[in-house]
ROTOR-256521 format. One record per residue (C-alpha): residue in three letters; x, z, y. Coordinates in steps of 0.05 Angstrom, whole numbers, plus 5000, padded with zeros to 4 digits. Each point is the difference from the previous one (the first is absolute). Layout:
ALAXZY/...
This chain:
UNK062570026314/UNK500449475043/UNK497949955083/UNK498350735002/UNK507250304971/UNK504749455040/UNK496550215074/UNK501250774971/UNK506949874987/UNK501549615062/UNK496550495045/UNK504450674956/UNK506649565012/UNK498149965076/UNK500450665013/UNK507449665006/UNK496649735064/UNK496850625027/UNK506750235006/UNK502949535033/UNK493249975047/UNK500350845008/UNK508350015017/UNK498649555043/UNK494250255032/UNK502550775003/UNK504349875054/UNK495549825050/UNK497450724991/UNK506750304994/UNK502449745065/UNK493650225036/UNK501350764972/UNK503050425063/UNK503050554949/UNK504249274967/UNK502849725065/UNK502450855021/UNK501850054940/UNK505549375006/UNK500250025066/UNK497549285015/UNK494049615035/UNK495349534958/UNK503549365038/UNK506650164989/UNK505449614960/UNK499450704953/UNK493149774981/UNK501549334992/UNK505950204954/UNK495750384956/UNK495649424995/UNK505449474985/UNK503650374954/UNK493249964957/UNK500249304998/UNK507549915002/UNK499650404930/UNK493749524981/UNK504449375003/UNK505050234958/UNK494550354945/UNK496849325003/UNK506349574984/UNK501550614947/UNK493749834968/UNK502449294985/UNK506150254967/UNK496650454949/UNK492149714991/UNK502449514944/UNK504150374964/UNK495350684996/UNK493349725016/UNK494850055049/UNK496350684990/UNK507650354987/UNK501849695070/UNK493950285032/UNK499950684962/UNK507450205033/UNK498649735067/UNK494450624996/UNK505750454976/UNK505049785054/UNK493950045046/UNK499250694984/UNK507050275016/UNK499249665068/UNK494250345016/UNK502150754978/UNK506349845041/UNK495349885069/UNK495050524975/UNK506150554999/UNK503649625063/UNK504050615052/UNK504649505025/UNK499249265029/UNK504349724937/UNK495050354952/UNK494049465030/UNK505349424996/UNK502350064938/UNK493150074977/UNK497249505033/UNK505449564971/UNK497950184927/UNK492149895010/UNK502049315043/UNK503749804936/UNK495550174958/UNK493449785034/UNK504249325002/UNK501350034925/UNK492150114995/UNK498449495055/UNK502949404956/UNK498650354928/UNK491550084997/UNK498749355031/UNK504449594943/UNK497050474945/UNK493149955028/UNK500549215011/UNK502949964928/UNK493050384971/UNK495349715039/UNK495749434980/UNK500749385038/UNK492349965020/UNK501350815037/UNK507349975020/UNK498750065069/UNK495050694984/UNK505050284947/UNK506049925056/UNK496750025054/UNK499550774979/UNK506950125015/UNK497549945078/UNK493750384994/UNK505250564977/UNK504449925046/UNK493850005054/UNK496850724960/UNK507450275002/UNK499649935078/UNK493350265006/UNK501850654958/UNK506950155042/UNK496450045068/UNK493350424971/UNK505850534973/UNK504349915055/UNK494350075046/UNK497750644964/UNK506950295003/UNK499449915081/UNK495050485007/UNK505950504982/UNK502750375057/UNK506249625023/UNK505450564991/UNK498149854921/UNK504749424966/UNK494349894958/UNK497449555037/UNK504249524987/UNK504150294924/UNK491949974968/UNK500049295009/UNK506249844983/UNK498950474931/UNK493349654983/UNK503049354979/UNK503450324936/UNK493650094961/UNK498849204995/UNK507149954979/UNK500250354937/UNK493249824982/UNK502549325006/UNK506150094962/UNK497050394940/UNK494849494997/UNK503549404991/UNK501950194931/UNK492949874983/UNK499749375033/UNK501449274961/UNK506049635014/UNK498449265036/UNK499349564943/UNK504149485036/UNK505250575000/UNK498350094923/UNK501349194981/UNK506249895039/UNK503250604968/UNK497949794935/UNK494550444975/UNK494549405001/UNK495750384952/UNK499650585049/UNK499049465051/UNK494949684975/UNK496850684981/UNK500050255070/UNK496949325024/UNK493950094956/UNK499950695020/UNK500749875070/UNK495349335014/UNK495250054926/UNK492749965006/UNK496749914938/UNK500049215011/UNK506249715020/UNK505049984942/UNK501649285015/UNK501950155074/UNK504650594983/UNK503649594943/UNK500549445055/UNK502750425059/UNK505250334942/UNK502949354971/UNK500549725082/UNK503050695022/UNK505149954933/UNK501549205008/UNK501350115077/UNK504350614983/UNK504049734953/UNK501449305030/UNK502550455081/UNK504850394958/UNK502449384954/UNK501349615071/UNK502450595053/UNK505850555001/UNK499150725017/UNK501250225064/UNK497750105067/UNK503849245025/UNK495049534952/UNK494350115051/UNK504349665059/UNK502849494956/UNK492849634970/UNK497149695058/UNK492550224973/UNK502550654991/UNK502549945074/UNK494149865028/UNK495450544955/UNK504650545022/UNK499549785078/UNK493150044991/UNK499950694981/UNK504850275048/UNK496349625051/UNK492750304986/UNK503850675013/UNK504549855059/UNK492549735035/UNK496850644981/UNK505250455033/UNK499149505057/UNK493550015010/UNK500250735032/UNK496650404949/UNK504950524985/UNK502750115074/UNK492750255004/UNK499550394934/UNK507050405017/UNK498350075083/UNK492949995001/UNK499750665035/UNK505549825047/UNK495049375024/UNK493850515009/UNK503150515047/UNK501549395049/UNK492749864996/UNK498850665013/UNK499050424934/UNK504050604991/UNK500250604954/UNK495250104937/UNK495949325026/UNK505549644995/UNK501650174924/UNK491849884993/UNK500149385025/UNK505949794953/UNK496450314942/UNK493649515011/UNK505449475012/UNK502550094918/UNK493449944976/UNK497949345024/UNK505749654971/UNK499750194928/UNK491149935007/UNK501149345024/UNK504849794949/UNK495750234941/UNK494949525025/UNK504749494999/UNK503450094936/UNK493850144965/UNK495349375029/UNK503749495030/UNK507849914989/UNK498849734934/UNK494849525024/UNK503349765071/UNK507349954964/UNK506350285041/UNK501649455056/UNK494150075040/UNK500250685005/UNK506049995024/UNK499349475054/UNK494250385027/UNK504450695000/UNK504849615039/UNK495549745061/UNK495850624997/UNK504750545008/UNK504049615049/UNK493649985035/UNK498850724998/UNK506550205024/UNK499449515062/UNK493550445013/UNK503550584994/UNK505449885040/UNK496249775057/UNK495550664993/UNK506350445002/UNK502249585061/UNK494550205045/UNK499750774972/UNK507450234997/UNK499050695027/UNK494550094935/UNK494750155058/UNK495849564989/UNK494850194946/UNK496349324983/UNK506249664998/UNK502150564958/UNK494049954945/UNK502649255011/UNK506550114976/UNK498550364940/UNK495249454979/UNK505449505002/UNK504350404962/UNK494850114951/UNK498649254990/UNK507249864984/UNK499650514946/UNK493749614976/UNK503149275003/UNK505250174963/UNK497450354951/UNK496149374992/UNK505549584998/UNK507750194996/UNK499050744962/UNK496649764932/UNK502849275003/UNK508750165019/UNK500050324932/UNK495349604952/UNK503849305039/UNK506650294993/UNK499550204915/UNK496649404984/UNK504149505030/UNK506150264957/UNK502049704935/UNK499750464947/UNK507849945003/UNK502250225068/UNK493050374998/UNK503650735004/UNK505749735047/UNK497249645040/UNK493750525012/UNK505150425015/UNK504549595061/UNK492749855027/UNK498650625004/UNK506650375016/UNK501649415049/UNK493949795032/UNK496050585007/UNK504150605001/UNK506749775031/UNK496149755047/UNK495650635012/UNK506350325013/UNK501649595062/UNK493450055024/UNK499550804985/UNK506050195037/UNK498849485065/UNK492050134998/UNK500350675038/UNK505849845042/UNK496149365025/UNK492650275001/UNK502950625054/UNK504549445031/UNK494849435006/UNK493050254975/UNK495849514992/UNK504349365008/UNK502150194933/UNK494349674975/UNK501749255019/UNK505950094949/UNK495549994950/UNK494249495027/UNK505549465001/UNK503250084941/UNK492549954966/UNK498649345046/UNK507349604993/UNK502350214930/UNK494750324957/UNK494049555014/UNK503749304989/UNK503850304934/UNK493850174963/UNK495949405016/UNK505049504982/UNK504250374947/UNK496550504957/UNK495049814937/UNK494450314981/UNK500550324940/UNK493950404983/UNK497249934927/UNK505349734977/UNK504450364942/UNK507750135011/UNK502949454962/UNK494349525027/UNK503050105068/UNK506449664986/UNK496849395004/UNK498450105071/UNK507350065015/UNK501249334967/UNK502350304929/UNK498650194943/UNK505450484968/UNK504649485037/UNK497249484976/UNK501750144926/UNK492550134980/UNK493549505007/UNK495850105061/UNK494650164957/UNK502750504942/UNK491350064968/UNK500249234995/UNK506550014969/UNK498350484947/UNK493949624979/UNK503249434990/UNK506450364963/UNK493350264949/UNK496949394991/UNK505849564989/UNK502250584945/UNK492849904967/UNK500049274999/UNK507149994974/UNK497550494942/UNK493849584993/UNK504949454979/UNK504850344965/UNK493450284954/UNK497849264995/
């Protein structure tokens, strides 16, 4: 089936994504609902609201680090198909919500499960993919994530135009989430298993059977029997030399440095400011001046040119420029921007100001553009390729719990608090982190890794199965078959 099925099936498993992009993006529209903040008696820059957001992403870290626990041992679409369920209760319990507790505890459910997603669809989509259209296949999981957004503010700015003494306003948005959920989980019974999945748990027929179906077009039997026997050989030899566990992946120094990799591509994303203007976007507008149904407009436009953007990019150019220079150009430009912006809000605190106004918004639009240029697609394709296949699920999922959500916790709860304290000074927390840490990181410690299959990119970490197999498995092969023809050559003679 070939190209056509595998960018089906990643985009279907994605819809992992659009959750986490739409339960994410509800709140900004939640918050901005006057019937929501009456209703629990709070402000949109209160410690309230940042508690609702941080107990999203508190749950995320631990549904990420959950994911690690039960990925290899049920499989990839299983793991995805009940983070939709779990996602599900979460949302009914916000949709239904009388009492303060009622959002919490919901929130906690969809943060854990979103997290369980977060980490699950990029491993299952890097482990389908083929190497020459990685970066499109995962790259997906962002443009979801991006479409998610963009849906949450068009319902949530729909359900404004409801009178405010009317909760739904804010319970419509909140319900809307639960129809992706159980399409997701009732689909992924149709769905194939990873075939990497399939050989490490000893169904290599199924494996192999899932690879043709997966990457098979018309032509290529020799490539898929090659990519099986490398996937197989490097299989095998990881689990004859390593232990279960979560503790192998600090021990092996390759290992080490593969999983700081990861957790580092999503530590710098959080850092480069992207989500405190995703969650607080609207916040940032009414201190340039745009209030009420303008302000959720404006936010609405906002959605769409991140997700546009990255379709470009996924689609055209991340599997022709590779992943590191992407992301050295994210770095620099949205530091950039945010210098900009900052020095625009500096001269137009009062939101008076209307050029400096449409300024402001621009700025804030080009971050949204950089980085889905740069950080979005790349912090997930990076992070799933640079794992071995046998910390892939574990160590996906402390990346993911540890460097992007437990982080997005800190930053959700102290964002408010220091955007009503400090305004636009917040900024420079961000533009130096990008200069001193991000920028030198990238350009003198991550590889490029683009067209490159999984098991070809241990060789970029100095290994190959730790050193157990040759550096080029192909070669090896051939020279296994002719030495067996020669030898029955002579043994015929």
């Amino acid at each position: 089936m070939g190209k056509l099925y595998t960018i089906s099936l990643a985009a279907f498993a994605a819809l992992g994504s659009f959750l986490f992009g739409y339960d994410s993006g509800v709140m900004t529209d939640v918050i901005a609902s006057k019937n929501f903040l009456g209703f629990f008696n709070t402000t949109n820059t209160s410690p309230t609201i940042g508690a609702i957001n941080s107990t999203f992403s508190g749950g995320a870290v631990f549904g990420s680090l959950f994911g690690g626990v039960i990925m290899d041992k049920f499989g990839r679409r299983w793991t995805i198909a009940v983070g939709a369920l779990i996602c599900t209760v979460g949302a009914i319990l916000q949709t239904a919500a009388y009492h303060l507790a009622m959002i919490l505890v919901g929130r906690i459910l969809t943060g854990f499960a979103v997290g369980l997603l977060s980490m699950a669809v990029p491993v299952y989509q890097s482990e389908c993919a083929h190497p020459k259209v990685r970066g499109l296949i995962v790259g997906l999981a962002q443009q979801m994530i991006g479409v998610g957004f963009i849906v949450s503010t068009w319902v949530g700015y729909g359900s404004s135009t409801v009178p405010d003494s009317s909760s739904i306003q804010w319970r419509v948005p909140l319900a809307v989430q639960t129809i992706p959920c159980l399409f997701l989980a009732v689909g992924m019974i149709w769905l194939p298993e990873s075939p990497r999945h399939l050989i490490a748990t000893d169904r290599a027929d199924e494996g192999l059977r899932i690879l043709r179906k997966l990457h098979y077009n018309g032509s290529n039997d020799d490539w898929i029997a090659t990519e099986f026997s490398e996937i197989k050989a490097t299989i095998d030899a990881e689990k004859a030399l390593t232990a279960p566990g979560w503790l192998i992946m600090f021990k092996i120094p390759q290992w080490r440095a593969r999983l700081t990799q990861g957790i580092l591509v999503q530590v710098f994303t959080q850092l480069s400011g992207i989500n405190v203007i995703g969650y607080y976007q609207t916040i940032m507008y009414e201190a340039l001046g745009i209030t009420g149904n303008r302000n959720l407009l404006v936010a609405g436009i906002y959605n769409c040119v991140g997700p546009l953007t990255n379709l470009f990019f996924i689609t055209f150019l991340i599997d022709r420029v590779g992943r590191k220079k992407p992301l050295i150009f994210g770095t620099v430009g949205i530091a950039a921007v945010l210098i900009c912006e900052a020095i625009v809000n500096s001269q137009n605190e009062d939101g008076t100001r209307q050029g400096l106004s449409i300024a402001g918004v621009f700025f804030i639009f080009c971050v949204s553009v950089i980085f889905s240029l740069s950080f979005g697609p790349v912090s997930w394709v990076y992070m799933s390729e640079v794992m071995p296949f046998q910390i892939r699920a574990k160590g996906t999922a402390f990346a993911t719990g540890i460097g992007n959500w437990l982080v997005s916790t800190f930053f959700a709860q102290v964002s408010p608090i220091a955007l009503g304290a400090i305004g636009w000074k917040y900024y420079f927390v961000f533009v130096a982190f990008n200069l001193v840490v991000t920028l030198p990181t990238v350009y003198f410690f991550f590889l490029e890794t683009k067209g490159l299959t999984l098991e070809e990119i241990d060789l970029l970490f100095g290994e190959r199965a730790l050193g157990s197999l040759p550096a080029d498995l192909q070669k090896e092969a051939q020279v296994g078959t002719h030495e067996g023809k020669a030898s029955n050559a002579a043994d015929q003679a």
